[in-house]
C-alpha positions in Angstrom: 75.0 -80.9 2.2 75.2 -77.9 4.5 72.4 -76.8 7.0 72.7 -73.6 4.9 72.4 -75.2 1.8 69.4 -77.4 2.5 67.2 -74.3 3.6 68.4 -72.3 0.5 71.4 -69.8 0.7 70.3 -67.3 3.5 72.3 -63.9 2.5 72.5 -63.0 6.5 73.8 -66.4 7.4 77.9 -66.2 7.9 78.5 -68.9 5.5 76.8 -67.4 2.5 78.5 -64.5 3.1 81.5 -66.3 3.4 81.1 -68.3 -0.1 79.9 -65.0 -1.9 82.8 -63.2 -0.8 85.0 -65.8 -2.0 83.0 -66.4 -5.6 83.4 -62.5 -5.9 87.1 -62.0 -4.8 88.3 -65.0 -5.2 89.3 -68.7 -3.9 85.5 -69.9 -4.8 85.0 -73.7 -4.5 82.0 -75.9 -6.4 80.7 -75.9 -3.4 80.1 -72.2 -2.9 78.7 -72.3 -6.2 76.2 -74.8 -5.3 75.4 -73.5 -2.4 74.9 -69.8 -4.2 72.0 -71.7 -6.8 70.2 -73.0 -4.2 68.6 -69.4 -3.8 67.3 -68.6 -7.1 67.1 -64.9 -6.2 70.6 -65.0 -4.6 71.8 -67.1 -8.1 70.4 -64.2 -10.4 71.9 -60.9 -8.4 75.3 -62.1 -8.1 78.1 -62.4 -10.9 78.8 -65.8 -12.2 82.8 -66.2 -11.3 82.7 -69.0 -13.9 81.2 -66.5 -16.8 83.8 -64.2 -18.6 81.9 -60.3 -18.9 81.4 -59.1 -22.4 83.7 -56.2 -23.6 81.9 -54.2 -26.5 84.2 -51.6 -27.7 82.5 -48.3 -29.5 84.4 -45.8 -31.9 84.1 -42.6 -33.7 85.6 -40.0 -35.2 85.3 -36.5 -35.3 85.5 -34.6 -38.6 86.3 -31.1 -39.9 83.0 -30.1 -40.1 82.1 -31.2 -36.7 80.1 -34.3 -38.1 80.7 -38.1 -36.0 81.7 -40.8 -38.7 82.6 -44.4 -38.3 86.8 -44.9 -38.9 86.3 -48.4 -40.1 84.3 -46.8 -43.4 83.7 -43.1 -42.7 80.1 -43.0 -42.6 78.2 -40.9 -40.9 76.5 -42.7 -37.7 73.7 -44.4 -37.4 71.5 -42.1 -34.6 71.5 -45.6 -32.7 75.2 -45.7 -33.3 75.7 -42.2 -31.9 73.4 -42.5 -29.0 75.5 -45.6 -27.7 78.8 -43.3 -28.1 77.5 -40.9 -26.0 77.5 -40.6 -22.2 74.3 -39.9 -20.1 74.8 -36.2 -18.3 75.4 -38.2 -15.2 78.3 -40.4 -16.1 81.3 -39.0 -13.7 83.7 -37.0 -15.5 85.0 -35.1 -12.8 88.9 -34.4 -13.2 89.8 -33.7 -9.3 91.3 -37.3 -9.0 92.8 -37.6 -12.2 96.6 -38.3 -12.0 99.0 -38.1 -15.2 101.8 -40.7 -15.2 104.7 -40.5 -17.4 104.8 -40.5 -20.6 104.9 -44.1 -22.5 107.0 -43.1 -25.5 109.4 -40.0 -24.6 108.7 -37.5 -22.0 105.9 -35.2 -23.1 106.5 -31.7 -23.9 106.1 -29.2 -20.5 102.6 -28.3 -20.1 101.5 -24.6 -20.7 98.1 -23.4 -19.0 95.1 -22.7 -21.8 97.2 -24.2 -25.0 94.2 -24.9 -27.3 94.8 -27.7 -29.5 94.1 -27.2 -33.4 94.2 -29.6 -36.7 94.6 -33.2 -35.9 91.7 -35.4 -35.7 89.8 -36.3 -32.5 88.6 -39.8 -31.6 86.2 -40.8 -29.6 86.0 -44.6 -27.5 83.7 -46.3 -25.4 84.1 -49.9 -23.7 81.1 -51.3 -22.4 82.0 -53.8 -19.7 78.9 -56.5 -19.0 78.6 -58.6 -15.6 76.3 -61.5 -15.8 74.8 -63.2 -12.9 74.1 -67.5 -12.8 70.9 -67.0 -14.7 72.6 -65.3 -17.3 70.9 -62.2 -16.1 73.0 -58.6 -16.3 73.9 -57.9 -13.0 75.7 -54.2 -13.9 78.1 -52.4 -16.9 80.9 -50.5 -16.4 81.6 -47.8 -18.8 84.7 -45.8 -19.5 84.7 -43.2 -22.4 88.4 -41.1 -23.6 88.6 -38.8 -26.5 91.8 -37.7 -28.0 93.2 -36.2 -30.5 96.2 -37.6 -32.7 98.3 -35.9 -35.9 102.1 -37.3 -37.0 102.3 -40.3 -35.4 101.4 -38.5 -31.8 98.9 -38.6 -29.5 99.0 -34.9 -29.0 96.0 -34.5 -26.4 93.1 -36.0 -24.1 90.0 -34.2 -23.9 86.4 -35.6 -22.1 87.1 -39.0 -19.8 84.4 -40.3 -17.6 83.1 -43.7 -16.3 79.9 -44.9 -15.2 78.0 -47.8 -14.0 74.4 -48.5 -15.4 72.0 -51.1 -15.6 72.8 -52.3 -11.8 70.2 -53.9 -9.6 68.9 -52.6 -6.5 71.2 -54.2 -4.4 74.6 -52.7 -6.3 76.3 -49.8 -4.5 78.6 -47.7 -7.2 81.3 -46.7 -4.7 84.4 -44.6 -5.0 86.5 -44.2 -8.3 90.0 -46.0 -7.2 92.3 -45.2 -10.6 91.7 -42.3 -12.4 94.9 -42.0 -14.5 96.2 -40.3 -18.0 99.8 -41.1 -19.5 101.2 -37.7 -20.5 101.3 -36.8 -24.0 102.7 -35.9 -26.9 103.8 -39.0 -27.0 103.3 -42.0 -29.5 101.2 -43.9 -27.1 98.8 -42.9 -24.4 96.8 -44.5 -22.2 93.4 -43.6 -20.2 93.2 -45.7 -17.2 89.8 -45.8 -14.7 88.8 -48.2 -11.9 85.9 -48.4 -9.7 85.1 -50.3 -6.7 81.4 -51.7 -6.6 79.5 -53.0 -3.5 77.2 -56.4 -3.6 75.2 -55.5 -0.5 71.9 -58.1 0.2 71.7 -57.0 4.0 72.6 -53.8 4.8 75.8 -53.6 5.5 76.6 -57.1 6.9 76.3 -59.2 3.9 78.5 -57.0 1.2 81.4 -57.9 -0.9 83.1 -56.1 -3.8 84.1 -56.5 -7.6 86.5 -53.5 -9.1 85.9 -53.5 -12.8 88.6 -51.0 -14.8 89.1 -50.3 -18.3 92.5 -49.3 -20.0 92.3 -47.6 -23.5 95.6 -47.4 -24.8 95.5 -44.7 -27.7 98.0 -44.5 -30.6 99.5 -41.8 -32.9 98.1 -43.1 -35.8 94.5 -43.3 -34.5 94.4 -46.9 -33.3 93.0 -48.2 -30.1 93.4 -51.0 -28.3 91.7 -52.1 -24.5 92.0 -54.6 -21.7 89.5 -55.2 -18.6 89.3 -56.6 -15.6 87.6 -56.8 -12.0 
């Protein structure tokens, strides 16, 4: 066994930093792992590259009268159900990155400046992505809410996109948002894409590594959603 690992992973000592850099952005080794648990406050901050995240997905729909209904059975939601659909006034939905790539289906009908979209039906999504550290404990979630609207077999608009990070321990730095993409649309398909880059700093600035969770929602004409995750 290591010097390191016989005193208990040290966070400022090189090696650790080495090992938690790997276990985060890959090429870990069972040893890194070992050495990680034999600091039980190191073991519980830092996400389990053995441990899949939990994806929760979220859904609603928006009807005529303005009122937020389930579209597996049209109820009305639960005021649990709604509060977990809808983003704190923090989460970042600011559109100055956003990029539009082409459209998936057929190229999307030009543009024109203040169209105002009418009849349809708006949907709204959530996925809740969940990091767990080696205890099992949560070490952070990354959110990414789209809304759009679909009639005919076309997704004819988006409407609010955000992401956010909560739940993070102290030590979890939400950096920069690195994707912020929209495929054009009408279009049969669309698809809302975010990614954001995440620092795992335990001293200062000397001991950080990153994870870069991202969400794709890819909408349909016909109302139904599918994701896929990753970091």
């Amino acid at each position: 066994m290591s010097s390191a690992a016989e005193k208990g992973a040290d966070p400022a000592d090189p090696a650790v930093q080495a090992a938690i850099k790997r276990t985060l952005e890959g090429g870990w080794t069972q040893a890194d792992i070992d050495l990680i648990m034999t600091n039980p406050n190191l073991a519980g901050s830092l996400p389990d590259p053995r441990k899949d995240p939990t994806v929760v997905v979220k859904e609603a729909e928006l009807t005529d009268g303005g009122q937020l209904v389930s579209p597996a059975n049209g109820e009305p939601l639960t005021a649990e159900e709604l509060a977990d659909l809808t983003p704190p006034a923090d989460a970042d939905s600011s559109s100055g990155d956003a990029v539009t790539t082409p459209a998936e289906t057929e190229s999307a009908a030009p543009a024109t400046f203040g169209i105002r979209i009418t009849g349809g039906k708006w949907r709204k999504t959530h996925v809740i992505r969940t990091h767990y550290s080696y205890t099992n404990s949560v070490i952070y979630k990354y959110h990414h809410w789209a809304e759009f609207n679909y009639k005919d077999g076309k997704v004819r608009a988006w409407r609010y996109r955000a992401d956010d990070v909560t739940n993070a321990l102290d030590w979890i730095e939400v950096k920069e948002r690195l994707k912020n993409e929209k495929s054009a649309v009408p279009a049969s398909s669309a698809t809302s894409y975010m990614k954001r880059k995440i620092a795992h700093c335990f001293v200062g600035d000397i001991a950080c590594a990153h994870t870069y969770p991202w969400v794709k929602t890819k909408v349909k004409g016909n109302g139904k959603v599918t994701f896929s995750t990753g970091s």
